[in-house]
C-alpha positions as YAML, in Angstrom:
chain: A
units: angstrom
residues:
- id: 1
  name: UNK
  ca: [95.48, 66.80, 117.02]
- id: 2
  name: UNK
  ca: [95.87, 68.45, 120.39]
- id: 3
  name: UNK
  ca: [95.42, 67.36, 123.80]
- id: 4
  name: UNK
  ca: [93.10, 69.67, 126.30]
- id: 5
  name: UNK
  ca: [94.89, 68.93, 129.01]
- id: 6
  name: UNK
  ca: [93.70, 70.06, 132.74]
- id: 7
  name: UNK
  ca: [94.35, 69.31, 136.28]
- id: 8
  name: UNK
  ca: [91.86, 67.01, 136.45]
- id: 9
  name: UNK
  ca: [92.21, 64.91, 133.12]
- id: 10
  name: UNK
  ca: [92.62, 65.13, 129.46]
- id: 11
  name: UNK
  ca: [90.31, 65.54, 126.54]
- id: 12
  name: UNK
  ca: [90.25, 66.00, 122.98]
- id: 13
  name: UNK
  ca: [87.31, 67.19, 120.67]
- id: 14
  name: UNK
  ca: [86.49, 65.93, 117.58]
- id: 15
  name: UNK
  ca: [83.66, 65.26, 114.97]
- id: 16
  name: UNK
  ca: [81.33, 62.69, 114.07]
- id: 17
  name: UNK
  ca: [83.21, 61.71, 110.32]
- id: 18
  name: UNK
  ca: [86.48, 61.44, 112.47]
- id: 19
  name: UNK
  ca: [84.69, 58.13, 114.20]
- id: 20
  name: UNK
  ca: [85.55, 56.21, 110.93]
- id: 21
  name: UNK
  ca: [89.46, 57.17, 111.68]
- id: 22
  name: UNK
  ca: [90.47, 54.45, 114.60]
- id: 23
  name: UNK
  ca: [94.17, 55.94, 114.37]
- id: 24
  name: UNK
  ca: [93.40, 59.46, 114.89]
- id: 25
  name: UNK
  ca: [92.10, 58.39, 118.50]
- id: 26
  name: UNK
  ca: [95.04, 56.03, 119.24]
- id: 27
  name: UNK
  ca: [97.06, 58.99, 118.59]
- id: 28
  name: UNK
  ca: [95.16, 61.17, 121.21]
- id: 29
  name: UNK
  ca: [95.19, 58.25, 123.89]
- id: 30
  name: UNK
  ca: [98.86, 57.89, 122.67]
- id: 31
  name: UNK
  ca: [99.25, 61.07, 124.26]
- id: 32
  name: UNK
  ca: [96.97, 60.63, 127.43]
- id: 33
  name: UNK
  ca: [93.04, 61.02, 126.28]
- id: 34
  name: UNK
  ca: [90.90, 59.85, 129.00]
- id: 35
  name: UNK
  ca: [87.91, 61.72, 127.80]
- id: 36
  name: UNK
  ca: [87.23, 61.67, 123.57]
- id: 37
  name: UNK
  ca: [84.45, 63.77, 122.89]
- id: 38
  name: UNK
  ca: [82.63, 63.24, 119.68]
- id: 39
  name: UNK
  ca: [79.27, 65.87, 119.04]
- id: 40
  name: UNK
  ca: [77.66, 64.51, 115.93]
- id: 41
  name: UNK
  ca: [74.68, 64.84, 112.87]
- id: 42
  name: UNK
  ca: [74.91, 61.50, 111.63]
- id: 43
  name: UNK
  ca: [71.86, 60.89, 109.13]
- id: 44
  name: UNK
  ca: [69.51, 58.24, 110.34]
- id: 45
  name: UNK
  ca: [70.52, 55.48, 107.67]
- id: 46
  name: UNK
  ca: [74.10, 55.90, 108.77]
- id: 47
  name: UNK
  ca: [73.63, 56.66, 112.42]
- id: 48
  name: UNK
  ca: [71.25, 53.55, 112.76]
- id: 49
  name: UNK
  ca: [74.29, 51.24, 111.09]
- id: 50
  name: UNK
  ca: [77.49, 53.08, 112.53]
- id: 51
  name: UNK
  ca: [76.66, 55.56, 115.44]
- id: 52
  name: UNK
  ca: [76.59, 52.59, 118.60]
- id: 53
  name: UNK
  ca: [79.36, 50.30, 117.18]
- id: 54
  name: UNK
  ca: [81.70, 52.79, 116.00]
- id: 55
  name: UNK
  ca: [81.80, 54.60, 119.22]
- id: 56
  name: UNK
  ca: [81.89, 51.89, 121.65]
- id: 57
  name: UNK
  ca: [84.53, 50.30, 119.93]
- id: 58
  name: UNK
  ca: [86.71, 53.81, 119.62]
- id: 59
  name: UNK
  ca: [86.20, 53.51, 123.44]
- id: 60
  name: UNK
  ca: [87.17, 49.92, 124.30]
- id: 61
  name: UNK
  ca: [90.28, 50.15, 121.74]
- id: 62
  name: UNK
  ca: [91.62, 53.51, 123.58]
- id: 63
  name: UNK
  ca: [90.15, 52.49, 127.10]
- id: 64
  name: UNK
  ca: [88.39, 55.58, 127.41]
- id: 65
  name: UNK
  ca: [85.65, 57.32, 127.78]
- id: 66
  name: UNK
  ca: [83.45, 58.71, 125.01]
- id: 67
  name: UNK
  ca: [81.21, 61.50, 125.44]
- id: 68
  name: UNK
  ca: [79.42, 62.11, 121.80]
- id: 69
  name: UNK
  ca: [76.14, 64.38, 122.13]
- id: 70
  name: UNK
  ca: [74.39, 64.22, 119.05]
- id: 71
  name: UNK
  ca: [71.85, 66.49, 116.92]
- id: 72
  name: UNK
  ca: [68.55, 65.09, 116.42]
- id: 73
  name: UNK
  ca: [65.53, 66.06, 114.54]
- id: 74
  name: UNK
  ca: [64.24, 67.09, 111.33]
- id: 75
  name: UNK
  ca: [66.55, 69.51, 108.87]
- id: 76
  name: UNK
  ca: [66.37, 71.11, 105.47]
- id: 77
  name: UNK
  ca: [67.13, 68.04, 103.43]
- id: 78
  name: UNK
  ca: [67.61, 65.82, 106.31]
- id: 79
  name: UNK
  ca: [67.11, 63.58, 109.15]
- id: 80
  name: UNK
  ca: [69.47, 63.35, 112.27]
- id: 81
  name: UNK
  ca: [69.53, 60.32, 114.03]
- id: 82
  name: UNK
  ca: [70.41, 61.85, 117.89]
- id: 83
  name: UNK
  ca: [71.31, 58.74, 120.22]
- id: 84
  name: UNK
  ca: [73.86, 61.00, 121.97]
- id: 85
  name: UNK
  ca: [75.71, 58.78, 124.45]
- id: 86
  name: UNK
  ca: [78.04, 58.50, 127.09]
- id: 87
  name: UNK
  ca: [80.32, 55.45, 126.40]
- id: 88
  name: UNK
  ca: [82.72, 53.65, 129.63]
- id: 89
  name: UNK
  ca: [86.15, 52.92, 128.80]
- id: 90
  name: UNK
  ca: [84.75, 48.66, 129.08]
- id: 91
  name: UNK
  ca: [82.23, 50.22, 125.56]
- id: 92
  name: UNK
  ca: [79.15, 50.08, 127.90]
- id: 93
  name: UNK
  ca: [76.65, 52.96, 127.14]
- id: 94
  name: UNK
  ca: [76.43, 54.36, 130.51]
- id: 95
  name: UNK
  ca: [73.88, 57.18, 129.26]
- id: 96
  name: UNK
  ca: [72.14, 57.93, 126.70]
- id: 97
  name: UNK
  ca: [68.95, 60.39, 125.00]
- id: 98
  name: UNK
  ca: [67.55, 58.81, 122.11]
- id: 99
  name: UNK
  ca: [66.02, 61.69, 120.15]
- id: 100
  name: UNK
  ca: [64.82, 64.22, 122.95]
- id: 101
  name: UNK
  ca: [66.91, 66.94, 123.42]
- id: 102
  name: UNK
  ca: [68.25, 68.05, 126.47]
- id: 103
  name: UNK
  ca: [71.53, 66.99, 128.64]
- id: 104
  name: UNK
  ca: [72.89, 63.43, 129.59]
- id: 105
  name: UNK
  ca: [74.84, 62.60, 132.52]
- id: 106
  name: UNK
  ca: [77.70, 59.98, 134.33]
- id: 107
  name: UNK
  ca: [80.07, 59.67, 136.49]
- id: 108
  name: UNK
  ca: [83.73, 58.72, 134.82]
- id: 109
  name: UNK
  ca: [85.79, 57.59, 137.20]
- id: 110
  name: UNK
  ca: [89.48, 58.70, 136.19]
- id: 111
  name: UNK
  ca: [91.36, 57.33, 138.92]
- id: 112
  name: UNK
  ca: [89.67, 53.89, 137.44]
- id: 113
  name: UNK
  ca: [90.00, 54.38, 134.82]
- id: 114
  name: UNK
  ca: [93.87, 54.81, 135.15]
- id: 115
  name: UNK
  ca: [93.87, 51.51, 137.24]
- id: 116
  name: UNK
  ca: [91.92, 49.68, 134.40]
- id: 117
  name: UNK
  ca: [94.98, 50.93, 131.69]
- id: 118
  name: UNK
  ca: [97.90, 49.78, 134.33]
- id: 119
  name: UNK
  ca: [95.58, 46.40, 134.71]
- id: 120
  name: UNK
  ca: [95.20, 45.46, 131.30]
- id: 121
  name: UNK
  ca: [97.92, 47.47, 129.30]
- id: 122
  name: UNK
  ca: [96.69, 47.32, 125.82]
- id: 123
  name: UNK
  ca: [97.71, 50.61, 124.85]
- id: 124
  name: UNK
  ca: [101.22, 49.86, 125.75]
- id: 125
  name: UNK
  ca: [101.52, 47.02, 123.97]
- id: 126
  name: UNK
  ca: [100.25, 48.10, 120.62]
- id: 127
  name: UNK
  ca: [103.21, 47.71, 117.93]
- id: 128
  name: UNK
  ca: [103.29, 49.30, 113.89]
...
């Protein structure tokens, strides 16, 4: 996976089946992440068990924030579930559009969110 590095953070894309892979984001925090985004068509039967838990937990683990927009509406053959979100490093949903469409917005804090990794060093501490 590759970092999208900038002068202003670092971000990685990825997609909505990759949420069921913890160590493929520990790998992109491993090399600096701040910002995982995640755009998504989870079904509805899968979205309403997985979509909330799976992504604030990818956040807490990797202290970072998760930005996962996330198709909604009805498709040939199926049902998208939508709930696209903006997750805080701390896994509180700090935005988020049920099933309009449209955009979502909040403010992620970098420089805390570097203070909250030096504060409670997790990431460094993680051994396998």
């Amino acid at each position: 996976l590759d970092l999208h590095p900038s002068p202003t953070r670092r971000s990685s894309d990825l997609v909505c089946y990759d949420i069921r892979f913890p160590e493929l984001y520990r790998d992109l925090s491993r090399q600096g992440a701040e910002i995982l985004t995640v755009p998504s068509a989870f079904t509805v039967p899968t979205g309403k068990a997985h979509w909330d838990v799976l992504l604030r937990a990818r956040a807490i683990e990797n202290l970072s924030w998760v930005v996962a927009p996330a198709q909604t509406g009805e498709h040939p053959g199926r049902s998208t579930w939508g709930h696209s979100m903006i997750i805080s490093p701390w896994g509180e949903v700090v935005a988020e559009k049920v099933t309009d469409t449209g955009p979502i917005v909040a403010e992620a804090d970098l420089t805390e969110l570097r203070g909250l990794r030096k504060r409670f060093p997790s990431l460094e501490h993680r051994r396998l």
